[in-house]
TORPANU-341459 format. One record per residue: residue in three letters; x, y, z of N, C-alpha, C, O in turn. Coordinates in steps of 0.05 Angstrom, whole numbers, plus 5000, padded with zeros to 4 digits. Each point is the difference from the previous one (the first is absolute). Example, Ala and Ser with C-alpha at 12.3 -4.5 7.8 and 13.67 -1.06 7.14 Angstrom:
2
ALA526448865156498250245000501850245000502150005013;SER497250214973501650245001498550225014501050225004;
# end
This chain:
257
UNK501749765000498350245000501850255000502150025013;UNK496950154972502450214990499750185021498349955017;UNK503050264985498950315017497950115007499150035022;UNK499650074936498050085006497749924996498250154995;UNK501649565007497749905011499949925032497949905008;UNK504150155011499549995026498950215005498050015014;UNK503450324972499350215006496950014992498550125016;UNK500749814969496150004992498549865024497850085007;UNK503949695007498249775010500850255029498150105013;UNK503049934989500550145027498550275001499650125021;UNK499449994949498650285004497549915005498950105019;UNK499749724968497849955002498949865024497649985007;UNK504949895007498749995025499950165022498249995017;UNK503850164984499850315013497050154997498850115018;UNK500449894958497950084986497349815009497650075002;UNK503249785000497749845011499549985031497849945007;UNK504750115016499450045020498950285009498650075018;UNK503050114957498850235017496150054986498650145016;UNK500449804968497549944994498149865018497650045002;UNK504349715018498249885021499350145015497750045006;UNK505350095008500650155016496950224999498349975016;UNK501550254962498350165000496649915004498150115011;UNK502049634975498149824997498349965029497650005005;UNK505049945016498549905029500050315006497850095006;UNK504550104993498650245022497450164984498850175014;UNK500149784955498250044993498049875014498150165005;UNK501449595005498749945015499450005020497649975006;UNK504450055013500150085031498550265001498250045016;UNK502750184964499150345001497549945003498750105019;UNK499749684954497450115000498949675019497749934994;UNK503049975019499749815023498450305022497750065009;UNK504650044993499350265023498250195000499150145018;UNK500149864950499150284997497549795003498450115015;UNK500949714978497149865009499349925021497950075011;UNK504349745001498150095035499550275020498250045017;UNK504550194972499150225016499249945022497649995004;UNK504149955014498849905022499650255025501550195006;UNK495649715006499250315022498849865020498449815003;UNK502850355009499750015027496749985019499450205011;UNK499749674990497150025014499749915029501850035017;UNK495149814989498949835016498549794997498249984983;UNK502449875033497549764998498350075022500250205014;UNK498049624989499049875023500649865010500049784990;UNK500950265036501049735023498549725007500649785008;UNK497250374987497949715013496250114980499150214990;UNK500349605013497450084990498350285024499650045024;UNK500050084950498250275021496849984994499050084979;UNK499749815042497050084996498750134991501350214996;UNK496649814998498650254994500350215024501249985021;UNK497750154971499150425011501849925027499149985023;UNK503150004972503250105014502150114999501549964982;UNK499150235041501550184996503349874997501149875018;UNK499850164963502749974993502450115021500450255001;UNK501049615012502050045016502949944980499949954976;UNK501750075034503350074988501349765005502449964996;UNK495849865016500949695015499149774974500749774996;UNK497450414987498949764964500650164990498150124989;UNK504749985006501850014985502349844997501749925017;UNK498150044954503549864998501850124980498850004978;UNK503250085021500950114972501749964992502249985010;UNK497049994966501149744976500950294966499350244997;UNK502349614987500750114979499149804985500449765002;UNK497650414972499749834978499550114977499750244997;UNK500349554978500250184977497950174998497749965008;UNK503750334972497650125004498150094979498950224998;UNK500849554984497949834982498949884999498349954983;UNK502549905048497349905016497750155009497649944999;UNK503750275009498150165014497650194988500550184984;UNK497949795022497550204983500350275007502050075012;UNK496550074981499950354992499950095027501550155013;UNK495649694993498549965033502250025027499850155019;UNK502149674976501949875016500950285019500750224990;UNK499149705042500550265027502449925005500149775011;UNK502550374984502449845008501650125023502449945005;UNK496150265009500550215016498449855027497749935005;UNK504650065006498449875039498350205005497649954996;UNK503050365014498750225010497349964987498050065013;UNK501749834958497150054974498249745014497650035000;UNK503749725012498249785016499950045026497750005010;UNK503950025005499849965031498450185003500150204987;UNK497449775037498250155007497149994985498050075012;UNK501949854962497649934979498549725012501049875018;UNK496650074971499149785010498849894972499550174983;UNK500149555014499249794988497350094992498750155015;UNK500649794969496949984980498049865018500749785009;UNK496950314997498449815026499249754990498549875013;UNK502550024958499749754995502649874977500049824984;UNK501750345024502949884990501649935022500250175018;UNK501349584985501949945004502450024985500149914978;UNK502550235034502750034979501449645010499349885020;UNK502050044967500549774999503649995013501750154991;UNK498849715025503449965007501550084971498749884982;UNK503050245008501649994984499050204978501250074980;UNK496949985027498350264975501250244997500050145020;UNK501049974959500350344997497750085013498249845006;UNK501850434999498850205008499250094972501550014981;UNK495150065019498950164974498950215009499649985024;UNK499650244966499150165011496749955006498850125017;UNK499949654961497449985000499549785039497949935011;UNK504550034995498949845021501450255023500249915023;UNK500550274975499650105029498450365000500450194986;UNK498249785032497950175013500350165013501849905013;UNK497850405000500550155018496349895013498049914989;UNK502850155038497149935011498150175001498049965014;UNK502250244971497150114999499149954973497850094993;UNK503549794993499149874972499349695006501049874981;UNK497950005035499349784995497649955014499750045024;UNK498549874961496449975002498749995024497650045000;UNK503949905028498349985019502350225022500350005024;UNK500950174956501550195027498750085019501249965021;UNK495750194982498450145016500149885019500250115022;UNK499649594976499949795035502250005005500049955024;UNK502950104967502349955010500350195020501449945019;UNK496950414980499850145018498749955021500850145019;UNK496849664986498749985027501349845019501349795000;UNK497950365019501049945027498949795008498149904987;UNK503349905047498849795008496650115012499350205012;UNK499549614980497150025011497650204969497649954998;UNK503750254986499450064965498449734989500049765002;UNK498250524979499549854980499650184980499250225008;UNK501249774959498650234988498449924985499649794987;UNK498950535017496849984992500050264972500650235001;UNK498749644978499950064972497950155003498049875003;UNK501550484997497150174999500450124976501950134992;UNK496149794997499050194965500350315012499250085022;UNK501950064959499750224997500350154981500449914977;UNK499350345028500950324974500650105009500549965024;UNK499850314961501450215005498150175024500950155017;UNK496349784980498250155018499949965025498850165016;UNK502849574993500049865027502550025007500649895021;UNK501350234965502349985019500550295003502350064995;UNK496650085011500250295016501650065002501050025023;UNK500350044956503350124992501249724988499149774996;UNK504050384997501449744993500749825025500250095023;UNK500249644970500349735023502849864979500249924977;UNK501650125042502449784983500449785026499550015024;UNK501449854961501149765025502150075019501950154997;UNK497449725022502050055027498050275015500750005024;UNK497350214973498550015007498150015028498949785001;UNK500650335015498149995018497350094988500150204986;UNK497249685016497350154998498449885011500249765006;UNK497350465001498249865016498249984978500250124978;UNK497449695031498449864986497550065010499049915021;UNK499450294957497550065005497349824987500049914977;UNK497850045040497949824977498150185008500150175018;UNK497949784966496550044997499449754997501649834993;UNK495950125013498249915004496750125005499350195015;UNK498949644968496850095000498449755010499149804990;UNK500950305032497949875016497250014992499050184986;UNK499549505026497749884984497450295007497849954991;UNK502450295021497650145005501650334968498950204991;UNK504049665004500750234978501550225013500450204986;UNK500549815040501650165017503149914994500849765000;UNK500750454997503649984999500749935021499350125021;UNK502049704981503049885022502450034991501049884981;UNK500250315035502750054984501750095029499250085022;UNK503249874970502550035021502649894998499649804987;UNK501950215017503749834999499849745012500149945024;UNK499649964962501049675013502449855012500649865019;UNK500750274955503649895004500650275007498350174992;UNK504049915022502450194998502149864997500249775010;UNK501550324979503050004996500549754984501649855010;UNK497450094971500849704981501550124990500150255001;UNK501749564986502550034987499649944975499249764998;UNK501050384974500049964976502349844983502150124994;UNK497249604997502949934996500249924972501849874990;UNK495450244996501150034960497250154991498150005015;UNK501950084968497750064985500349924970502050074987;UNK495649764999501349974978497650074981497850075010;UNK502649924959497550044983499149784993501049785004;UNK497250264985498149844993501349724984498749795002;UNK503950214984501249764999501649925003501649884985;UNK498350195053502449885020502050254995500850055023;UNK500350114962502350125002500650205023498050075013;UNK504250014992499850235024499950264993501650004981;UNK497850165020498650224989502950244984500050214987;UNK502549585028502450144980501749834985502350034992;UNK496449805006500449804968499450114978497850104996;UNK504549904983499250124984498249874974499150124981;UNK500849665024497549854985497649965007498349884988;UNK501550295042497150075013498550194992500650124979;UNK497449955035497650184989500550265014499550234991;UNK501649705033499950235022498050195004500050254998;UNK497949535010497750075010499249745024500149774992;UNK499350295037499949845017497649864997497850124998;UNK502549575004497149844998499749895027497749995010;UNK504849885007500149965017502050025018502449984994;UNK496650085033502150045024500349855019498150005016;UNK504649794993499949835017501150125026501950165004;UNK496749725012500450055029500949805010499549764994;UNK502650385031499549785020498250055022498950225000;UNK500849655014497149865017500949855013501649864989;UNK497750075050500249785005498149764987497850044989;UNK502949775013498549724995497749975008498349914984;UNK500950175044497649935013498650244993497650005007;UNK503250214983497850174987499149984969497950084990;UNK504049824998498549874968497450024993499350134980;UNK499249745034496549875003498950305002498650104983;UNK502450025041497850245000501550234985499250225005;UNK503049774977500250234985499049964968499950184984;UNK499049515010499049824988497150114994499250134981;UNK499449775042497250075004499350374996497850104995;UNK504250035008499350345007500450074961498550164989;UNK503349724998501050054976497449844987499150164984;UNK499449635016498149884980497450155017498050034986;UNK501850065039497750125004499350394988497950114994;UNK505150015009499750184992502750154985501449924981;UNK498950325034502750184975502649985023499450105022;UNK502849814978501850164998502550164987501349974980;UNK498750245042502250264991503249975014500249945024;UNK501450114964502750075012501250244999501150074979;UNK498850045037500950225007503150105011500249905022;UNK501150184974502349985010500650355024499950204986;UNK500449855038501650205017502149984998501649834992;UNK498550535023503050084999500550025028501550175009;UNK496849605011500449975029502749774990500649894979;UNK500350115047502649785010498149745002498049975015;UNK502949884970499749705006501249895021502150105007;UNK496849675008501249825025500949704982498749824991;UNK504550255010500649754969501049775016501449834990;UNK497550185042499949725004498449865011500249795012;UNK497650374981496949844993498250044978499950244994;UNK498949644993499350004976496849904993498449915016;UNK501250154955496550015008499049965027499549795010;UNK500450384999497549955032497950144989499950194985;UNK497749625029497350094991498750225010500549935023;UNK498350274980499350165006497049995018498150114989;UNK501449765038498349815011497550135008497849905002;UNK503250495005497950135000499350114986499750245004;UNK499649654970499350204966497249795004499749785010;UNK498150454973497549945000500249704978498349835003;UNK504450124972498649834979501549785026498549835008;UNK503550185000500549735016498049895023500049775008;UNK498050495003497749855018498249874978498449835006;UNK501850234973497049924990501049794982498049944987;UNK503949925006501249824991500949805027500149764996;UNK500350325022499749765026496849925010499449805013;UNK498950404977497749905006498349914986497949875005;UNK503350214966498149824981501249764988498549854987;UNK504250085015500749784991502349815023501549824993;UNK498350295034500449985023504249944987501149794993;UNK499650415008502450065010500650195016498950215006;UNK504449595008500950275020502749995005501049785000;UNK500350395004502650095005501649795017500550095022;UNK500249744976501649785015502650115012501249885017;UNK499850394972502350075028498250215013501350035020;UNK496750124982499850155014497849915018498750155014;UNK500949544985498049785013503449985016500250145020;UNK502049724975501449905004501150235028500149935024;UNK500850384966500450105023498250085019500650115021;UNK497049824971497450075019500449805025499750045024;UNK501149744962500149815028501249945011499449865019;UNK504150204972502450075018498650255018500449955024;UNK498350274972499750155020498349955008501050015022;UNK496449924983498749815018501049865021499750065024;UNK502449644961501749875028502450195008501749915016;UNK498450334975502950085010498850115037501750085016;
# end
């Protein structure tokens, strides 16, 4: 074999390594540029529904980021503190989407998440004519009814003082500053104790009530109390025999006292 055919066999394999050569880091480059790999979270463990996300179901993991959808929350601060869909479970090992986490005043039954032990809320139809000024949630007002007695005589007086307003929404569920609402009030939920339900029940299908809201000081650590010496609460204990069960209750601590 002469010279310059070693010299050919020797260029062309020079030539051929450095072609591999470019060949694999052509591939490695775009190896990289497709996983893009980022930085996120999982879920630690399966999360129930309508729960609040702690910093403890988190796990954080790097993955490609062509896996990941548009949706995809890859920011801890954007999950921790959000809560679960009240009928989604996130699954152990799940990205974070934005369609599965919630601030809690966006999820369908928030209004009860505000009541207190011993609450219940009570859904009253209304308008603009019954809420005697504007009513937003969080709220104090007292609660006026009428009633027409069987001879055609008015019964009217404060039943409740000081309920607590804890949404108002329109007519299809929205809150009156949604912007796909009507923002016009159809209904206002209250809270209420439990054992008054029945007779704020009976006063609402027998006649009108109004919500009114003062610019007196509320007592914000007692809530709806009934108003026991108002003419519509005598005539609603006597016509459909209700009665005030705490002010029965301190009647007879001071009695045995």
């Amino acid at each position: 074999m002469n010279k310059e055919t070693i010299l050919k066999i020797l260029g062309i394999a020079v030539s051929g390594c450095v072609l591999a050569a470019l060949f694999f880091a052509a591939v490695e480059l775009r190896s990289e540029q497709k996983l893009r790999l980022t930085k996120t979270y999982l879920a630690a463990r399966d999360i129930p529904p309508r729960t609040r996300i702690q910093e403890e179901d988190l796990v954080e993991a790097e993955i490609a980021g062509d896996y990941l959808l548009d949706q995809a929350v890859c920011e801890k601060e954007q999950i921790v503190g959000k809560y679960t869909e009240i009928q989604g479970m996130i699954p152990a090992g799940s990205v974070f989407y934005r369609r599965m986490l919630k601030d809690l005043k966006d999820l369908p039954d928030y209004p009860t998440a505000q009541l207190r032990k011993g609450q219940s809320a009570y859904s009253l139809e209304t308008d603009l004519a019954k809420l005697g000024g504007t009513v937003i949630p969080g709220q104090r007002v007292d609660l006026f009814a009428t009633i027409v007695d069987r001879d055609g005589s008015l019964i009217t007086g404060c039943l409740f003082e000081n309920v607590r307003v804890i949404a108002v929404k329109d007519h299809n569920g929205f809150d009156l500053d949604d912007p796909e609402g009507t923002g016009t009030p159809y209904l206002a939920i209250l809270a209420v104790r439990s054992e008054d339900m029945e007779m704020l029940s009976a006063c609402d299908e027998a006649g009108e009530i109004r919500l009114f809201s003062s610019s007196r000081s509320y007592d914000q650590s007692s809530e709806a109390s009934i108003v026991s010496d108002s003419p519509i609460y005598s005539y609603l204990s006597r016509q459909k025999g209700f009665n005030d069960s705490s002010s029965s209750e301190t009647e007879l601590q001071r009695e045995t006292s």
